[in-house]
C-alpha positions as a Markdown table, in Angstrom:
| # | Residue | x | y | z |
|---|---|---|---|---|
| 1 | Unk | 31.4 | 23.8 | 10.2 |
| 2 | Unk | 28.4 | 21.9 | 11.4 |
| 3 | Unk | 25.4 | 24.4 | 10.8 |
| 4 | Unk | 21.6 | 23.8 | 11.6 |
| 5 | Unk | 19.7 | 26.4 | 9.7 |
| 6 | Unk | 18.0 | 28.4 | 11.9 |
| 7 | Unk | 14.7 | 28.4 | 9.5 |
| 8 | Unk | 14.7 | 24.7 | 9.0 |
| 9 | Unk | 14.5 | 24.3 | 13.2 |
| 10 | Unk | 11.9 | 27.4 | 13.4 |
| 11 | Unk | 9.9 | 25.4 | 10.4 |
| 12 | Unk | 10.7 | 21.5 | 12.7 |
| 13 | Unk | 9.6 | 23.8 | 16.3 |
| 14 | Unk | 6.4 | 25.1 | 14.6 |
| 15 | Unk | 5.0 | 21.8 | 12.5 |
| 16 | Unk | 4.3 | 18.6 | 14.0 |
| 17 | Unk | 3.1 | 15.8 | 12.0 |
| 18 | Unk | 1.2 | 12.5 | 14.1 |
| 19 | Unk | 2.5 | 9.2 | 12.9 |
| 20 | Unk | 0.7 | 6.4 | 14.0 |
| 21 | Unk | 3.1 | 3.0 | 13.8 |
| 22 | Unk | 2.3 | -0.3 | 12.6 |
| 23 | Unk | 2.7 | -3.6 | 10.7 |
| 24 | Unk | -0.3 | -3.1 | 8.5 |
| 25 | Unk | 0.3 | -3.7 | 4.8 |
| 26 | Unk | -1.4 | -2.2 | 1.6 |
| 27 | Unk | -2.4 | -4.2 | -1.9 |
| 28 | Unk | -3.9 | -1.5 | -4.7 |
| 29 | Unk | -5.1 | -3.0 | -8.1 |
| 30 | Unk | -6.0 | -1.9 | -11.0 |
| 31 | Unk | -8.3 | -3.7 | -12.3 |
| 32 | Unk | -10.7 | -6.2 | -11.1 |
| 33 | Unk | -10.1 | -8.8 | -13.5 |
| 34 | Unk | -6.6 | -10.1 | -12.1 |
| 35 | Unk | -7.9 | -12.4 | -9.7 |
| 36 | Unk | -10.7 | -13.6 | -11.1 |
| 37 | Unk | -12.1 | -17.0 | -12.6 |
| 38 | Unk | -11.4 | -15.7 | -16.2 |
| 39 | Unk | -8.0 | -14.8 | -15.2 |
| 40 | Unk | -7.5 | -18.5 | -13.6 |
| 41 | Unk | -8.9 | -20.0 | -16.3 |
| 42 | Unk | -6.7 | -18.3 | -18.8 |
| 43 | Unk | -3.4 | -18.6 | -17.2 |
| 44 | Unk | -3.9 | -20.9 | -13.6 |
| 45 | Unk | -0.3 | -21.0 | -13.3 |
| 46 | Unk | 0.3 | -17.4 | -13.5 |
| 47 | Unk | -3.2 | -16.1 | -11.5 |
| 48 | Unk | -2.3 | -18.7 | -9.3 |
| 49 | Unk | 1.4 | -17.1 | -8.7 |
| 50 | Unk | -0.3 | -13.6 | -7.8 |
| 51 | Unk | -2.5 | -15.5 | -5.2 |
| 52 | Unk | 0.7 | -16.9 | -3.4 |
| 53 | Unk | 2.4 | -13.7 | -3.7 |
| 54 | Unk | -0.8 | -11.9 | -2.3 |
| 55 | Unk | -1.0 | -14.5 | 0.7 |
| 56 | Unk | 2.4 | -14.5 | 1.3 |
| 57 | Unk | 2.5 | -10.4 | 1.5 |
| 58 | Unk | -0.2 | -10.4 | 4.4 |
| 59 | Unk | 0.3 | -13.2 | 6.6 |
| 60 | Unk | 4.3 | -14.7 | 5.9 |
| 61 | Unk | 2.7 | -17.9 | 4.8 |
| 62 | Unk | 0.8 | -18.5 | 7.9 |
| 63 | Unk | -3.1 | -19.6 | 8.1 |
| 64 | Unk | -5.3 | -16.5 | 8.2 |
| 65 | Unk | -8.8 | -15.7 | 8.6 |
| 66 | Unk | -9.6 | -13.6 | 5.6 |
| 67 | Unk | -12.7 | -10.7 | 4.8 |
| 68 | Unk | -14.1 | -10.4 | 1.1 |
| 69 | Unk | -16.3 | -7.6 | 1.1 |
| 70 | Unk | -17.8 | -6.6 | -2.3 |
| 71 | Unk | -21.2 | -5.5 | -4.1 |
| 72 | Unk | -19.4 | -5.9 | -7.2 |
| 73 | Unk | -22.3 | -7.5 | -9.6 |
| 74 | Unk | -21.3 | -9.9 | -12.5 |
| 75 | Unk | -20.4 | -8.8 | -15.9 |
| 76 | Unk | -21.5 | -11.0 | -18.6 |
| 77 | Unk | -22.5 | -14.1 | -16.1 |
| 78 | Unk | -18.6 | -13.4 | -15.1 |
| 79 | Unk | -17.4 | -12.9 | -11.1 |
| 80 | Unk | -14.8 | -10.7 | -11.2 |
| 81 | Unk | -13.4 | -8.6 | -8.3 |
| 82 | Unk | -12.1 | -10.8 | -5.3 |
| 83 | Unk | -15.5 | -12.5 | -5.8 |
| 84 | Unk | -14.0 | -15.4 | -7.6 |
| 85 | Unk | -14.3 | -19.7 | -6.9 |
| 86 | Unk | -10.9 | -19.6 | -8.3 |
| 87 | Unk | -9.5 | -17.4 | -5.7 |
| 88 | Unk | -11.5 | -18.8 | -2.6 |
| 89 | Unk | -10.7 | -21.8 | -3.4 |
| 90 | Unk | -6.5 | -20.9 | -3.8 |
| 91 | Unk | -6.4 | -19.1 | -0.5 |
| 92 | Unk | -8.6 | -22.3 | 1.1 |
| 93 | Unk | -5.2 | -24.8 | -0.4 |
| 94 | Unk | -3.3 | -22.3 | 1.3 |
| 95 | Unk | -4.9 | -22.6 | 5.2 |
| 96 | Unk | -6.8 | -19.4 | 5.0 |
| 97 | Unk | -10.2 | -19.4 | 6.1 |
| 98 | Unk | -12.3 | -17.7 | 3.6 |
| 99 | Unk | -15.6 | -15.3 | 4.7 |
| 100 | Unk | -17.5 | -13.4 | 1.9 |
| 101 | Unk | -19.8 | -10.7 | 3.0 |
| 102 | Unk | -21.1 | -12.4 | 6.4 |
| 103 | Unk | -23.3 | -10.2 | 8.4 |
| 104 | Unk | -21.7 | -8.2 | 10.7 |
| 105 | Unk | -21.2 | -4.6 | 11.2 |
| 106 | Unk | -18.2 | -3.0 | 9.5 |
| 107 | Unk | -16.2 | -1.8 | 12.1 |
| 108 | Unk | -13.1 | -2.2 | 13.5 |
| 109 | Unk | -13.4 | -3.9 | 16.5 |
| 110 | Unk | -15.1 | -7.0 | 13.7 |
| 111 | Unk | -12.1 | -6.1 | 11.2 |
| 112 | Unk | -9.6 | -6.9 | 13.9 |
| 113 | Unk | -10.7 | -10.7 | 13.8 |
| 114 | Unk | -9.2 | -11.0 | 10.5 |
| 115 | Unk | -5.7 | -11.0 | 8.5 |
| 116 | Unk | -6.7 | -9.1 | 6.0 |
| 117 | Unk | -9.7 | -7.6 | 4.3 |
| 118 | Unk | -10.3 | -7.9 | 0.2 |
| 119 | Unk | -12.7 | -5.1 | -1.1 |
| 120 | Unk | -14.0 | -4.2 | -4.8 |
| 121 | Unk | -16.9 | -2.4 | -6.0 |
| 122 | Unk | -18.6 | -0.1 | -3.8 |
| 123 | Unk | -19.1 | 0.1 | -0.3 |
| 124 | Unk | -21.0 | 1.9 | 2.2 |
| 125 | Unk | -20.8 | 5.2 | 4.3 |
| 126 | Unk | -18.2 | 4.9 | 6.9 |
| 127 | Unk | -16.3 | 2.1 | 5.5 |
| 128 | Unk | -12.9 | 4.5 | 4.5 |
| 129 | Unk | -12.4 | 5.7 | 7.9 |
| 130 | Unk | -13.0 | 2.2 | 9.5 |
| 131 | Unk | -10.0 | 0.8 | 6.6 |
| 132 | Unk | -8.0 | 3.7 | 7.6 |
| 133 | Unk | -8.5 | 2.8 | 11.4 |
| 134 | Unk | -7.9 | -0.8 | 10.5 |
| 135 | Unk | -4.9 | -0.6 | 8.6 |
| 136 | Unk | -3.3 | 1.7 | 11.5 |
| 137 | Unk | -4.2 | -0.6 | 13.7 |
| 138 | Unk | -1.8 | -3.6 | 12.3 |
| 139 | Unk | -4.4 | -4.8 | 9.7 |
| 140 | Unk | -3.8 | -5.6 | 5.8 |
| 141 | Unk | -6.3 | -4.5 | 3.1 |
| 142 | Unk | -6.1 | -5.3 | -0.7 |
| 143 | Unk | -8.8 | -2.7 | -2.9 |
| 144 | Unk | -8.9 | -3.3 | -6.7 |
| 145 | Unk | -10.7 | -0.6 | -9.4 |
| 146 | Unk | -11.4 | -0.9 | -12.7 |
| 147 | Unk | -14.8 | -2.2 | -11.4 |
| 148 | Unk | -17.1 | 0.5 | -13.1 |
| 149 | Unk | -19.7 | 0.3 | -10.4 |
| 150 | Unk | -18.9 | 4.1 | -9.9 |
| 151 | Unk | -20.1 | 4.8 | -13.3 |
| 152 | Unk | -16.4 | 6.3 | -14.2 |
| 153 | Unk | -12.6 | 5.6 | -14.0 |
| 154 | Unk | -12.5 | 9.5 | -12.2 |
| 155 | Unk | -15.7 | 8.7 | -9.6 |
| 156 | Unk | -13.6 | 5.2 | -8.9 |
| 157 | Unk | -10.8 | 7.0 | -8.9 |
| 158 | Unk | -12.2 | 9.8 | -6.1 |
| 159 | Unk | -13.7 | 7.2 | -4.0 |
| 160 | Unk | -11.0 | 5.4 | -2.8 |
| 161 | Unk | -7.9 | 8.3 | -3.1 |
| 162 | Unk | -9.4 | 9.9 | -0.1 |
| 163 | Unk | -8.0 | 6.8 | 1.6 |
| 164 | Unk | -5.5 | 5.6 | -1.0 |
| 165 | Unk | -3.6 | 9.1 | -0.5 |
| 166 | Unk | -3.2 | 8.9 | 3.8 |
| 167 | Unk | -1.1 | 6.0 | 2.3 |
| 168 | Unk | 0.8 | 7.4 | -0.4 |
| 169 | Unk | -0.9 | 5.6 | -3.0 |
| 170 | Unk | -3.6 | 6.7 | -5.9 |
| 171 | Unk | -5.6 | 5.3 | -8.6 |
| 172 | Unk | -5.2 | 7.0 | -12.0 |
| 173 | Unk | -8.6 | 8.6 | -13.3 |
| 174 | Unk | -9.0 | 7.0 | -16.5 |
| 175 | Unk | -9.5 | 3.9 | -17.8 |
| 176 | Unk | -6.8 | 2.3 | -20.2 |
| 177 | Unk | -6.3 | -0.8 | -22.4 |
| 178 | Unk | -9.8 | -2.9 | -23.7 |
| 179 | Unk | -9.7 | -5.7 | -26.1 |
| 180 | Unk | -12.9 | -8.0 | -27.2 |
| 181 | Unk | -12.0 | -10.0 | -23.9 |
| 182 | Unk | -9.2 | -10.2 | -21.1 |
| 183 | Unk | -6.2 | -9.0 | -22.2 |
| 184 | Unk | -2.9 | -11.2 | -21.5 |
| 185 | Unk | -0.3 | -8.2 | -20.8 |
| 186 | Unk | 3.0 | -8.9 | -19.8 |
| 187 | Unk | 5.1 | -7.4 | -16.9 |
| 188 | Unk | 8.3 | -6.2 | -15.9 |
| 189 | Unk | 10.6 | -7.9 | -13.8 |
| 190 | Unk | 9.9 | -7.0 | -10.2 |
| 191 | Unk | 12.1 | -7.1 | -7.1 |
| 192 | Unk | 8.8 | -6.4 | -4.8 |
| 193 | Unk | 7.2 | -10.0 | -3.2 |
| 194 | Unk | 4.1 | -9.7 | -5.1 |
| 195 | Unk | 6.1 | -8.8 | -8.7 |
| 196 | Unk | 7.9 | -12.3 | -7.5 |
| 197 | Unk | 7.4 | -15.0 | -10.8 |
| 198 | Unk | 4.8 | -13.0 | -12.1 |
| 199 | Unk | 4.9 | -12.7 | -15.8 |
| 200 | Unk | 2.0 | -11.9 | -16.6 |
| 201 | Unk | -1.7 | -10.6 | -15.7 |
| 202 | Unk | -5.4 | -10.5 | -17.2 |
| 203 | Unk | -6.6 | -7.0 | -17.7 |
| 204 | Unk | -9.6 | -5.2 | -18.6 |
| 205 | Unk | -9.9 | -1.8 | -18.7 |
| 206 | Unk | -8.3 | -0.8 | -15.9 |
| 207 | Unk | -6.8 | 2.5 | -13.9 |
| 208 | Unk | -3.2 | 3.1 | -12.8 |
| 209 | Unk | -1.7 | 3.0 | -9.4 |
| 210 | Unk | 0.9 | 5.3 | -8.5 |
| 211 | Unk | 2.6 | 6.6 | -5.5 |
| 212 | Unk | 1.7 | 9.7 | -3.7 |
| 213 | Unk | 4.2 | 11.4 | -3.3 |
| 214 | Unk | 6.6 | 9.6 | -5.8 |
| 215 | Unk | 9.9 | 9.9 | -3.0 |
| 216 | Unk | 8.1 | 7.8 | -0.3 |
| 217 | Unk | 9.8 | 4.9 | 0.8 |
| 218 | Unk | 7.2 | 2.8 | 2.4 |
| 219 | Unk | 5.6 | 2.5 | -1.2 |
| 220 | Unk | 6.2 | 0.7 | -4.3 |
| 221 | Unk | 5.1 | 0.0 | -7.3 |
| 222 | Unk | 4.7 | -3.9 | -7.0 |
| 223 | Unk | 4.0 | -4.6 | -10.6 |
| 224 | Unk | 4.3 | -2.5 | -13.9 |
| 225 | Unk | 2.2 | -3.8 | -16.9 |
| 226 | Unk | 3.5 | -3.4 | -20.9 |
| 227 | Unk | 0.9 | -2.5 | -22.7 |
| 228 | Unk | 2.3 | -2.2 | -26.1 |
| 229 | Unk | 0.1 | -3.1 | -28.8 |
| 230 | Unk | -3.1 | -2.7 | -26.6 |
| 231 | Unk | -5.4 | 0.6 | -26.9 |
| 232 | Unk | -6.2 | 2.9 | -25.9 |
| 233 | Unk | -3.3 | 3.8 | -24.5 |
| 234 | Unk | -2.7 | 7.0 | -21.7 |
| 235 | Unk | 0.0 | 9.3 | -22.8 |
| 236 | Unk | 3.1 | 8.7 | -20.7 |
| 237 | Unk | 3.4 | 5.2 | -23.2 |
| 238 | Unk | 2.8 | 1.6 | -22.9 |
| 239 | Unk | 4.4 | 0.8 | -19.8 |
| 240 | Unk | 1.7 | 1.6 | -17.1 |
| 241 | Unk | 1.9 | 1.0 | -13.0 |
| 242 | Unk | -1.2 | -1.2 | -12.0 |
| 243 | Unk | -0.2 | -2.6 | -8.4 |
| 244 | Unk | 1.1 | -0.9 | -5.8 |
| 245 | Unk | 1.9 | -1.8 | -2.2 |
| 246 | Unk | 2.7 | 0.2 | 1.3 |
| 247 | Unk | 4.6 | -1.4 | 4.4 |
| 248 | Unk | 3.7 | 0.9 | 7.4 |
| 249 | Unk | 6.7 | 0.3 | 9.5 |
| 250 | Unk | 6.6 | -1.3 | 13.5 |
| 251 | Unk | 8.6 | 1.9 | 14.2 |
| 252 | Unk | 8.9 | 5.4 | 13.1 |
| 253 | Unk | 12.5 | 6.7 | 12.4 |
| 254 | Unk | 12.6 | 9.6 | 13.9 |
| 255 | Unk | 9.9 | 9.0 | 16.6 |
| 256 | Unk | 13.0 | 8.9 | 19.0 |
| 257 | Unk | 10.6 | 9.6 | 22.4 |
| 258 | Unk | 8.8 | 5.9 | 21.0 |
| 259 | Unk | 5.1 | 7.8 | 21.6 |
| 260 | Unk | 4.0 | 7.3 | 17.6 |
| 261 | Unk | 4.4 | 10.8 | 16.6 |
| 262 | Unk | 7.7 | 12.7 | 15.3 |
| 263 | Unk | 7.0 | 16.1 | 16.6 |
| 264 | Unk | 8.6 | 19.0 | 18.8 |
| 265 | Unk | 9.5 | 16.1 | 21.8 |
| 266 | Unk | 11.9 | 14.2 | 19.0 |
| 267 | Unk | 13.5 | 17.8 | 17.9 |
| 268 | Unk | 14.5 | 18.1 | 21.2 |
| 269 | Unk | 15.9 | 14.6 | 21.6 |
| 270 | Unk | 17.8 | 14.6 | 18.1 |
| 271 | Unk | 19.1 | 18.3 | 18.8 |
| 272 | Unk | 20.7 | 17.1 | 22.1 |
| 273 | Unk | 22.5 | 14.4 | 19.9 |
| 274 | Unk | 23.3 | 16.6 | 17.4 |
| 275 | Unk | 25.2 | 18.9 | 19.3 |
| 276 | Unk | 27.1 | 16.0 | 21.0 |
| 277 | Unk | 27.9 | 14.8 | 17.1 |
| 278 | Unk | 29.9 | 11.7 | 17.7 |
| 279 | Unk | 28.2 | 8.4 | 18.8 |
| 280 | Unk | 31.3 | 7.7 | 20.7 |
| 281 | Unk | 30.6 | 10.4 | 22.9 |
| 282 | Unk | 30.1 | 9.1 | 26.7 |
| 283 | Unk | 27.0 | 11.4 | 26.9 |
| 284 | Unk | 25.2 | 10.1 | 24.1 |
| 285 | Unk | 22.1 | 7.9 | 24.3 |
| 286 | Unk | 22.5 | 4.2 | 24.2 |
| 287 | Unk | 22.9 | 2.7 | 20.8 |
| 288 | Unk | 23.1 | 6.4 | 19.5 |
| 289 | Unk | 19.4 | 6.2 | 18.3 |
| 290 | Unk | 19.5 | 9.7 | 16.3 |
| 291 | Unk | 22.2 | 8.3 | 13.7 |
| 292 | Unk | 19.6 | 7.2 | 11.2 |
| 293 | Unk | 22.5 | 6.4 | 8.4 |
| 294 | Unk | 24.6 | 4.8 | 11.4 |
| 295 | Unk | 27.7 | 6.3 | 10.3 |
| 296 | Unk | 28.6 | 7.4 | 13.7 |
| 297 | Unk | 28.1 | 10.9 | 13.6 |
| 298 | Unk | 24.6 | 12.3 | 14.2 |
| 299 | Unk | 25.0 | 15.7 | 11.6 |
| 300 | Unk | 22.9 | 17.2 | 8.8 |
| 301 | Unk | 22.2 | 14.1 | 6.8 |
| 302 | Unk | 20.6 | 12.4 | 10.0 |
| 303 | Unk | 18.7 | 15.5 | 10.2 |
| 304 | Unk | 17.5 | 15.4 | 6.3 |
| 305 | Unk | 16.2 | 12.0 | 7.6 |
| 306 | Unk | 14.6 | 13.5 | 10.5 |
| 307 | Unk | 12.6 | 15.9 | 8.9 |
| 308 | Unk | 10.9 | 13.8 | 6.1 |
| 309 | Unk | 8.4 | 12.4 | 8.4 |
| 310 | Unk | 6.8 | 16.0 | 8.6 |
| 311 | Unk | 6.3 | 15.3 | 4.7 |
| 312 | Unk | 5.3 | 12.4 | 3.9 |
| 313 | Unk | 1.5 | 11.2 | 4.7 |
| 314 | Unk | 2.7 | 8.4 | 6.5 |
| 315 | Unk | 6.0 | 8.2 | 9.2 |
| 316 | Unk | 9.4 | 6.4 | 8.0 |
């Protein structure tokens, strides 16, 4: 027997969860020596590689209009952060026109003239909720930490979760791996675009990135790094996450009313389906647009699907 618990539809009637829809993608980094001119000096090919992937992730290989903002200073006469020549100069081969700090107002209505926006280091008042808006809006934003200029791995960390975690993603709050330079730390085979050929990375103290909760779908850990050998070390081992990425869909599933939200409206849409149950029904909607797992029934495991959007910070 089919059987909708009757606290699980009190529990869908009561809660209601906005989810804004989008195309806008997400880049987290650990640490801000990846991209720059020390990393492309001590492995091009493979700095390089993380570039493409990067560029590649945002625009589908199409010339963009890019935005580096950063107040990230030099450490030892060294640009680090997405301050690099090395990078400029990559994303230049690859069409994209390159602006670094220009003088306009950060807000959203300037964000929106560019592909994507590259941030390190701190920034000022304001700037999370303009990302936030940004990124909802369609936009792509890369953020790296590791960068110190809080003064901690936990005051980097707790300045950029408060966005990160609207997004499902985090940086860790401590600060892992040092050697008298860069550190050349291999990594694991990926099936995400920006793992794609990648090898290796440069590192230098850096913080994890990991996925909040660890069930969304929408985020992945893009890159793993194996530390072995390298201290200090956190204590879940040598294997660390330090890249992670979020695809906010076009369209939510379950936003079946196509207003950007999954609340009480789609309940009353999917129950309607449900109690019709086969697709093949005449009276069912076109396309039958409540069988998430298209099996062509709508039943309890379309409704598990259903639900997770009141869960999760972002919509399916």
């Amino acid at each position: 027997m089919r059987v909708l618990s009757c606290l699980v539809v009190l529990i869908c009637s009561m809660v209601s969860s906005a989810c804004l829809a989008g195309t806008g993608r997400l880049i987290a980094i650990g640490d801000e020596w990846l991209l720059s001119d020390l990393a492309f000096a001590a492995q091009p090919a493979q700095t390089t590689q993380l570039t493409d992937n990067i560029s590649k992730f945002f625009t589908d290989g199409s010339p963009s209009r890019m935005l580096v903002w950063s107040t990230s200073p030099p450490v030892g006469g060294n640009v680090r952060g997405v301050l690099g020549e090395g990078l400029k100069n990559r994303m230049k081969a690859l069409g994209h026109t390159w602006e670094v700090n220009p003088n306009i107002a950060f807000t959203v209505a300037n964000l929106r003239n560019y592909r994507a926006i590259f941030l390190s280091g701190g920034w000022p008042a304001g700037t999370l909720a303009t990302l936030e808006s940004y990124l909802r809006d369609g936009g792509n934003v890369l953020v790296m930490a590791g960068t110190g200029d809080w003064g901690s791995a936990a005051a980097e960390a707790n300045a950029w979760n408060p966005f990160l975690n609207k997004f499902g993603l985090a940086f860790g709050d401590t600060w892992f791996a040092v050697g008298g330079g860069l550190l050349n730390v291999p990594t694991l085979s990926s099936g995400n675009p920006l793992g794609k050929l990648l090898t290796s990375v440069q590192w230098g103290y850096g913080q994890t990135v990991e996925k909040t909760p660890a069930n969304n779908p929408l985020v992945e850990i893009a890159v793993y790094g194996n530390f072995s050998g390298f201290s200090p070390l956190l204590g879940t081992g040598p294997v660390q996450p330090i890249i992670g990425t979020l695809n906010i869909t076009t369209k939510c599933i379950g936003d079946l009313n196509e207003d950007g939200m999954v609340d009480d409206a789609d309940f009353v849409i999917f129950l309607q389906a449900y109690n019709l149950l086969v697709c093949d029904d005449p009276a069912m909607p076109v396309g039958c647009p409540s069988d998430f797992n298209q099996d062509g029934m709508v039943d309890d495991a379309d409704f598990t699907i259903f639900i997770q959007p009141y869960d999760l910070p972002i919509c399916l």
